[in-house]
C-alpha positions in Angstrom: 81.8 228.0 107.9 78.2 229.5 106.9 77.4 233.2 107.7 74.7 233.6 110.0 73.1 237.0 110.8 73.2 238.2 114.2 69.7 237.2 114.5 71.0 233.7 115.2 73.2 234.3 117.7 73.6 234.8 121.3 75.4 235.9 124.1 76.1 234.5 128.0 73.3 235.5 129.8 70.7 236.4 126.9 67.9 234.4 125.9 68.1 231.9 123.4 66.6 232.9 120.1 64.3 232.1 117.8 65.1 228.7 116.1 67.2 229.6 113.1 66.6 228.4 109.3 70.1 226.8 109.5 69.1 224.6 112.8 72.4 226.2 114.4 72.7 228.6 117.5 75.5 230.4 117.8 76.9 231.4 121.8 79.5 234.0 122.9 82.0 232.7 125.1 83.0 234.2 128.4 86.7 233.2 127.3 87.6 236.1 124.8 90.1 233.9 122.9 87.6 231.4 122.2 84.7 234.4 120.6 81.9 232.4 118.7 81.3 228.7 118.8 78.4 227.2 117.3 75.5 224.9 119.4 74.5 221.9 117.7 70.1 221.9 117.2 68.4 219.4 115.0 68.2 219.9 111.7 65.2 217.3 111.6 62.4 217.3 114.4 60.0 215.1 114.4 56.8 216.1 117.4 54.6 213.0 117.5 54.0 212.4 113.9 51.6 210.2 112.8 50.0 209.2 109.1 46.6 207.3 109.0 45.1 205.5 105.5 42.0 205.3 106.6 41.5 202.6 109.5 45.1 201.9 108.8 47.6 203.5 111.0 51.0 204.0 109.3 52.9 205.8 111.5 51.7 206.1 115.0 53.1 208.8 117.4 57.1 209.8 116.2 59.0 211.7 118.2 62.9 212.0 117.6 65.3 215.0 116.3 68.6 214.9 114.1 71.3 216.9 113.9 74.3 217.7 111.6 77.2 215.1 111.7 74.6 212.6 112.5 73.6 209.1 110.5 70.8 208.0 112.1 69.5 204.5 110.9 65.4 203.5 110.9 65.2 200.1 111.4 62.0 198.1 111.3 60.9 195.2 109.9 58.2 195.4 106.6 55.4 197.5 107.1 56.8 198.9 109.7 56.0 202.2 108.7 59.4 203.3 107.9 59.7 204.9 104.5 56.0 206.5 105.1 58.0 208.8 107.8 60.9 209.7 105.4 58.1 210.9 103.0 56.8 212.9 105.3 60.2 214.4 106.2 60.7 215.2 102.8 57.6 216.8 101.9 56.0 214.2 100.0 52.9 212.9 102.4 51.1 215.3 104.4 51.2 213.8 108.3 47.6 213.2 109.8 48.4 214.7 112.6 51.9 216.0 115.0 54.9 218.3 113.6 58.2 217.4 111.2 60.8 220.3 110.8 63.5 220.7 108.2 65.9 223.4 109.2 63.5 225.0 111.4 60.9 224.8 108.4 57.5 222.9 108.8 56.9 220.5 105.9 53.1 221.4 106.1 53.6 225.6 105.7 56.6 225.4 103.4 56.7 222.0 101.7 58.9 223.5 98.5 61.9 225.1 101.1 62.0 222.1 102.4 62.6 219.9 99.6 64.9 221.9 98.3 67.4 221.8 101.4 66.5 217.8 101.4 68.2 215.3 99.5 65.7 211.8 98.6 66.2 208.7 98.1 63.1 207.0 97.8 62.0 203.2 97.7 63.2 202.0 94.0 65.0 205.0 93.2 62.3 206.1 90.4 63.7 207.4 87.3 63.1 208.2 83.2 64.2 204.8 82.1 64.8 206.5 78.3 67.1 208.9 79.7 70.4 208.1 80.2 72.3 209.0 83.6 74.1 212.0 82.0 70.7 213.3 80.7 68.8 212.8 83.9 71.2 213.8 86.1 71.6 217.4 84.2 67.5 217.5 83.8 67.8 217.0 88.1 70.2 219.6 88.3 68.5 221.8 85.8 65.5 221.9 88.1 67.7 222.3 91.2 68.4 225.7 89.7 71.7 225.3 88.3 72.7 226.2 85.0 76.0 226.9 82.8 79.7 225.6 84.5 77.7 225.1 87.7 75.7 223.0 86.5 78.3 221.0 85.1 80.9 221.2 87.9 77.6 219.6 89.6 77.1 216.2 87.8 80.8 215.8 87.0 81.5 215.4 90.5 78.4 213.4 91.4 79.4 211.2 88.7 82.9 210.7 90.2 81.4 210.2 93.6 79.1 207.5 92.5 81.0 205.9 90.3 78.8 206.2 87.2 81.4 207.0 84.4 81.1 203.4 82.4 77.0 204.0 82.1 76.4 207.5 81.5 75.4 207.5 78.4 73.4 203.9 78.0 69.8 204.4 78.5 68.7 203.7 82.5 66.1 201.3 82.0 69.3 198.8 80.6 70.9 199.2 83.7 70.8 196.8 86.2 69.6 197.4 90.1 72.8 198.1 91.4 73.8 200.7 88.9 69.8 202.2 89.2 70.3 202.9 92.7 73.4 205.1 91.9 71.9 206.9 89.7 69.2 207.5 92.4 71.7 208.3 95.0 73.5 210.7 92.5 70.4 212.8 91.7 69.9 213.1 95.3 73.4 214.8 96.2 73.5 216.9 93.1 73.0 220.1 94.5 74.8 219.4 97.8 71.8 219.5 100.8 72.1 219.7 104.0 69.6 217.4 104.9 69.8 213.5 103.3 67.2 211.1 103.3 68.1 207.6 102.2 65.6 204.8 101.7 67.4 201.5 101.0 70.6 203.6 99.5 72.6 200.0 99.2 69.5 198.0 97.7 70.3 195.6 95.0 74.4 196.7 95.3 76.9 194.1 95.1 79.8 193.8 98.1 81.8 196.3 96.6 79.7 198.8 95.8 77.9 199.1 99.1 81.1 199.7 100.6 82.4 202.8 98.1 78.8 204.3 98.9 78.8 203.1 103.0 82.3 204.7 102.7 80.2 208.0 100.9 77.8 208.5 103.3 80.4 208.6 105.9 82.4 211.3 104.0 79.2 213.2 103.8 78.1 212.7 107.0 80.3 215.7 108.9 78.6 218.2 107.2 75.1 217.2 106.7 72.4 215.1 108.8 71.0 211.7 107.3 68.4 209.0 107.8 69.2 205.8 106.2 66.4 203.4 106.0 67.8 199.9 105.9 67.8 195.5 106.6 70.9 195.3 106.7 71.7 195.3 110.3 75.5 195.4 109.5 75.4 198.4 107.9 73.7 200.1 110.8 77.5 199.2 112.6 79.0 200.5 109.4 77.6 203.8 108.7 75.4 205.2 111.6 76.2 206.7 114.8 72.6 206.4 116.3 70.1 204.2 115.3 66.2 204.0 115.8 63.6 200.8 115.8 60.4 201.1 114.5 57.5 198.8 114.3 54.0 199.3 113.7 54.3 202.8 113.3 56.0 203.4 117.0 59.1 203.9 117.8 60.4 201.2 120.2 64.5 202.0 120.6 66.9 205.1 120.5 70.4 204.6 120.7 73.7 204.5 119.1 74.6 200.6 117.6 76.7 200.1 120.8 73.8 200.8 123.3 71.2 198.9 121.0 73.9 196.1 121.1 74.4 195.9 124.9 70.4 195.1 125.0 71.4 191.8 123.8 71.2 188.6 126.3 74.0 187.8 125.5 76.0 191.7 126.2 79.0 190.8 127.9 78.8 187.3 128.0 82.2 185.5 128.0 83.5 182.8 126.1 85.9 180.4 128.1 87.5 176.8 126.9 89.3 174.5 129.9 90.5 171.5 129.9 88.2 168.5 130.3 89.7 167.7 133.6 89.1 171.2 135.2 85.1 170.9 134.0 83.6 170.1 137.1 85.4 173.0 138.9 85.0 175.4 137.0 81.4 175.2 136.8 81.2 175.4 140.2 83.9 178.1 140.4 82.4 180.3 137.5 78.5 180.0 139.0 79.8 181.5 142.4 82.0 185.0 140.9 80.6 188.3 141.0 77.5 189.2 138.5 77.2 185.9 137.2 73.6 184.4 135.9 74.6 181.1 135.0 77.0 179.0 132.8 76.3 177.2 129.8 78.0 174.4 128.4 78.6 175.1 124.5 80.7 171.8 123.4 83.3 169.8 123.0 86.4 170.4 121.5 89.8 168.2 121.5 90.7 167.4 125.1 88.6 171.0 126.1 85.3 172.2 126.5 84.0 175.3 125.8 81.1 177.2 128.3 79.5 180.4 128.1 79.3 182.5 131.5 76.5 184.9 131.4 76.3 187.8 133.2 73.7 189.6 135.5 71.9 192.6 133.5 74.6 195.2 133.3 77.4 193.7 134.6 81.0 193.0 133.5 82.1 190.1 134.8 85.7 188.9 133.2 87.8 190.3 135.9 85.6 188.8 138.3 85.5 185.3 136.6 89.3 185.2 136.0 90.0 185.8 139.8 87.8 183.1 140.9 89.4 180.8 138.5 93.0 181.8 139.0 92.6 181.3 143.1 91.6 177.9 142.0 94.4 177.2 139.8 92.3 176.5 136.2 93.6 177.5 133.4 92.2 179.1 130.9 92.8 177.8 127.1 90.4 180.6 125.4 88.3 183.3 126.7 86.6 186.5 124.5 83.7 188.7 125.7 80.7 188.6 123.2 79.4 192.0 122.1 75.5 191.2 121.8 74.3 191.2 118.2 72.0 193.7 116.5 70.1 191.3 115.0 68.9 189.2 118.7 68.0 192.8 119.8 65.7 193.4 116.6 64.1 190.4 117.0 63.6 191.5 120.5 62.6 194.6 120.1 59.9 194.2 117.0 58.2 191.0 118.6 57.6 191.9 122.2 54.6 194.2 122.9 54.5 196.9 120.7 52.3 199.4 123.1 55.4 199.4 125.7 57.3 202.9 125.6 59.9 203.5 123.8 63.2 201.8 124.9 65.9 204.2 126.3 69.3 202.0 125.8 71.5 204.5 127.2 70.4 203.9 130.4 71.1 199.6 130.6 74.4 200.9 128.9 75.6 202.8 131.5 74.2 200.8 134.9 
């Protein structure tokens, strides 16, 4: 556990204190056996951030925080404005106007403590394409301040991490994408941050690799906080607890995958097959249960047919459905509740009217 000077602490019935460099409080329990236990704050803070290129704006009004043991995904579609906010974060774009904070840090007074509690992964993973990963990676640490054993307990154990044992000594520019981004990925959690920020970290991967690094950033993800900028809406399921949708430059949705999910139409909707002989009633028996919509008819199968029974916004309605039916004697052949998919959401999301305010899933998750 990090040692924190009194400074950071508190006790029941004092003031909170001054934000802390670590982004932790620490509180005093009542309960003598329990002492100490430690308030989770954000490690990133982000107070209406906005970048503008002249006429053009990038990023348009951000607003969010993350803490430790979070993976928070920044979804958006091209342009979107995504990676010009992760180089803000990290110290690399001065905003045009609003606030980011790295452990209590402001990028804009102390730009150099910030990057160096940050780990970055930027867009293409830039690198010295003469070098080869065991050079680069002890230049990178070299830099980072380490030096002697350290220094090569360090890379040794990024190496392993990544996976990079069979290249590390061909030159980088002879590697292909996949390997590339490892490389990048390695350099960025050489000296251990607190703080990752990961732009495309499974870019140009093949199956097996994304895993081993989804399966990474999981490891990692207890003791640090990460943003992982990505298209691939499965990994979003994969890796990240919370998830935010950006387009424009605005932020549209906050929520963890399961609350951006149930914003689907099709959130909760169950799947039934009958037999073709009970069709007619169970229309008309499905239509009338509790927090239905409607029912569609999907198909056809052999001597079944398979509908769709969607649900009023909010609603779960198997147990209501399988009553009805069950009074009226159908059977039921197959029946499965569909999740909503992130990718109907997105498509929701990005295309309707990008000046509404930002989307608060919890709230349809819990009605």
């Amino acid at each position: 556990m990090r040692s924190l000077s009194l400074d950071t602490r508190c006790t029941a019935g004092m003031s909170m204190p001054a934000r802390a460099n670590t982004g932790e409080f620490w509180a005093k329990s009542n309960n003598e056996k329990t002492g100490w236990f430690r308030i989770m704050t954000a490690m990133i803070e982000l107070e209406n951030l906005s970048k503008h290129f002249g006429e053009l704006v990038a990023v348009d009004g951000i607003s969010l925080n993350v803490s430790k043991g979070e993976v928070l995904g920044f979804l958006g579609p091209n342009g979107a404005g995504k990676s010009t906010t992760m180089k803000m974060i990290a110290g690399f774009l001065e905003p045009t106007a609003g606030a980011a904070r790295v452990g209590g840090i402001d990028v804009t007074d102390d730009p150099v403590a910030v990057k160096s509690r940050i780990g970055y992964l930027p867009e293409g993973a830039p690198t010295y394409g003469d070098m080869t990963p065991r050079r680069f990676l002890d230049f990178i640490a070299e830099i980072r301040g380490f030096d002697g054993s350290e220094r090569k307990h360090r890379i040794d154990e990024v190496v392993e991490k990544v996976i990079l044992q069979s290249v590390l000594d061909q030159p980088i520019e002879t590697l292909s994408k996949g390997f590339k981004r490892r490389v990048g990925l390695a350099q960025a959690i050489v000296h251990d941050p607190e703080i990752l920020i990961l732009d495309e970290p499974t870019d140009g991967l093949d199956p097996n690799q994304k895993h081993h690094v989804r399966e990474l950033i999981q490891e990692m993800a207890t003791e640090k906080a990460i943003i992982v900028s990505t298209h691939i809406l499965e990994e979003v399921e994969a890796v990240c607890s919370r998830a935010v949708v950006i387009a424009h430059g605005r932020l549209l949705a906050d929520g963890t995958p399961e609350e951006l999910m149930a914003m689907s139409p099709n959130h909760n909707t169950v799947v039934m097959s009958v037999a073709t002989d009970d069709v007619q009633k169970f229309a008309e028996t499905a239509i009338r249960a509790d927090g239905v919509k409607g029912v569609d008819h999907m198909e056809k199968l052999d001597g079944m047919d398979r509908f769709r029974v969607l649900p009023m916004p909010g609603r779960n309605i198997v147990q209501p459905v399988t009553e009805a039916l069950r009074e009226v004697r159908i059977e039921v052949r197959e029946l499965y509740v569909e999740r909503g998919a992130l990718d109907d959401v997105f498509r929701q999301i990005t295309t309707a009217d990008t000046k509404a305010p930002a989307t608060q899933p919890k709230e349809a998750a819990n009605a």
